[in-house]
C-alpha positions in Angstrom: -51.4 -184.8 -144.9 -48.0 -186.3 -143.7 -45.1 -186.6 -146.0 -42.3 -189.0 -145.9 -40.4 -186.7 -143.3 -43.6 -187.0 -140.6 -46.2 -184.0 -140.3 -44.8 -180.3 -141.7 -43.8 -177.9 -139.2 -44.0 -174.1 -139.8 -40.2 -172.8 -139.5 -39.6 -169.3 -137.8 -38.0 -167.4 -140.0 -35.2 -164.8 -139.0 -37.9 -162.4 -139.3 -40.7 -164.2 -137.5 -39.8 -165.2 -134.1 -41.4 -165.4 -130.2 -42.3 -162.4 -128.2 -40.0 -161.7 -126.2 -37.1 -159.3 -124.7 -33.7 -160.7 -126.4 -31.7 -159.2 -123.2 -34.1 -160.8 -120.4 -35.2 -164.0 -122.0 -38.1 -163.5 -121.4 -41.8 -162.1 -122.3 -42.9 -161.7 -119.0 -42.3 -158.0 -119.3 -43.5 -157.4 -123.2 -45.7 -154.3 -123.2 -47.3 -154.3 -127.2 -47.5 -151.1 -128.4 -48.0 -151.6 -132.1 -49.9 -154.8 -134.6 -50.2 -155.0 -138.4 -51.7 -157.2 -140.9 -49.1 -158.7 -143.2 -50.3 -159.4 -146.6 -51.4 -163.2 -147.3 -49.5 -165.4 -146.9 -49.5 -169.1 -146.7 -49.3 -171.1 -143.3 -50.3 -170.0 -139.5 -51.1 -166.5 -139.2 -48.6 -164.0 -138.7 -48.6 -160.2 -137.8 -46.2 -157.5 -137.2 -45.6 -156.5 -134.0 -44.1 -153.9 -132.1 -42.7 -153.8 -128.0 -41.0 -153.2 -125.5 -39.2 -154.7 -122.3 -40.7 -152.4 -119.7 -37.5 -154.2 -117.3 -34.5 -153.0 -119.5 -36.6 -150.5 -122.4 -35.2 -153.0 -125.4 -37.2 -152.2 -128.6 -38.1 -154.9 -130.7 -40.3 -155.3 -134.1 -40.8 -158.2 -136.4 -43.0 -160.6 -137.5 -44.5 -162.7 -134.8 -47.3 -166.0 -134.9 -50.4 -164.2 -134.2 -51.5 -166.8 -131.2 -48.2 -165.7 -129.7 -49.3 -161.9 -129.7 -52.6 -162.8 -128.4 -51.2 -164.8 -125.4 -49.4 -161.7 -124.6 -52.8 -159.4 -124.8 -54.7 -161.9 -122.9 -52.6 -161.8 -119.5 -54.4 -161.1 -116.8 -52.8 -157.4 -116.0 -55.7 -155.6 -116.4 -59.7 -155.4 -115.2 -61.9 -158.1 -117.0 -62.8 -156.7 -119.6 -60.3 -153.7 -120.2 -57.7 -153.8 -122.6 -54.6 -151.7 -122.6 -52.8 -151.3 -125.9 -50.8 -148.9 -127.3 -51.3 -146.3 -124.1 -55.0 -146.4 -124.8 -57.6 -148.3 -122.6 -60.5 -150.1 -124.8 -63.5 -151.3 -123.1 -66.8 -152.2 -125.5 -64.6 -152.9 -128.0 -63.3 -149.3 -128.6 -61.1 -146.6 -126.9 -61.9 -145.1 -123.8 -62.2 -141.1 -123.6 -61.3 -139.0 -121.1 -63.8 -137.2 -119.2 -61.9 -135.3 -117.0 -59.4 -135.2 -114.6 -58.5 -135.6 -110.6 -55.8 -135.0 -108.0 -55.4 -138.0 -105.8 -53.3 -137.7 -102.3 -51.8 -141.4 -101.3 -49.7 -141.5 -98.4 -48.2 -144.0 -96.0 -48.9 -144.4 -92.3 -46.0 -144.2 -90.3 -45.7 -146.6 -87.1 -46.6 -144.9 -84.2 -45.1 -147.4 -81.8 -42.4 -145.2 -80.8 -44.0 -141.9 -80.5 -45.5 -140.6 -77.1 -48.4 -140.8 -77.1 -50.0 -137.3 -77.0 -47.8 -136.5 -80.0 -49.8 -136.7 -83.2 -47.7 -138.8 -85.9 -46.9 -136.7 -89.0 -48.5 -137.9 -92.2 -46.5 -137.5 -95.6 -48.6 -137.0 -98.4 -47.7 -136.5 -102.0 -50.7 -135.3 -104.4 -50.9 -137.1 -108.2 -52.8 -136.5 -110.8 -55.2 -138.8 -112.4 -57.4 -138.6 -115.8 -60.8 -139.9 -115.6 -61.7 -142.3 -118.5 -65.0 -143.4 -119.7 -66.0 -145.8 -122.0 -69.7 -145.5 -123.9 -71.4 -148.4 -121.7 -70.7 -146.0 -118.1 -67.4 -147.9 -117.1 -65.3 -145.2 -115.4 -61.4 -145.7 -114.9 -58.9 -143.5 -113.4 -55.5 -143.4 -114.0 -52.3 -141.6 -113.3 -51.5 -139.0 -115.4 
């Protein structure tokens, strides 16, 4: 129903406000790492939520609209499907395990324009290690350690 003052508006408190990094402007670079329910309360839904700018490492927690925490979540930064939060990865609708564990070698190719060519170009390689997740349906992920 509309008042006399037009349609009402839910305010932002000081301690309900957007995502986002205070230093940056922004919430491009919001990494959640902790949600709680609030206890009832009347008008939209809000949680609390935790984060942090992964550009400058600010820390932030406070009360946030829950469609603005799930805007966040639902960027496209990860598989279809997979779900990072809070350092875990959920897939199925619960938290990955891990299975085991790798050593991957990645390495760039260096030109060999310059070199003669019965000279073999030198490859550097650095070695990382990787931890094998796997979720209950058979997905398999590996990450860096």
């Amino acid at each position: 129903m509309f008042g006399i003052n037009g349609p009402h508006l839910t305010r932002l408190t000081q301690d309900s406000r957007p995502l986002g990094c205070l230093h940056c402007g922004s919430d491009e670079n919001v990494a959640i790492e902790s949600i709680e329910s609030l206890p009832p309360h009347p008008g939209e839904l809000q949680v609390q939520v935790g984060y942090v700018c992964r550009k400058c490492q600010g820390n932030y927690r406070h009360r946030a609209r829950f469609r603005d925490v799930a805007a966040v979540l639902n960027r496209n930064q990860t598989l279809e499907g997979l779900l990072r939060f809070a350092g875990e990865y959920f897939h199925c609708g619960e938290a990955m395990r891990i299975v085991g564990s790798n050593t991957k070698n990645i390495y760039a190719p260096l030109s060999t324009d310059d070199l003669p060519a019965e000279a073999p170009p030198e490859t550097p390689a650095v070695s990382v290690g990787t931890s094998v997740l796997r979720c209950r349906c058979g997905f398999q992920l590996e990450v860096p350690d």
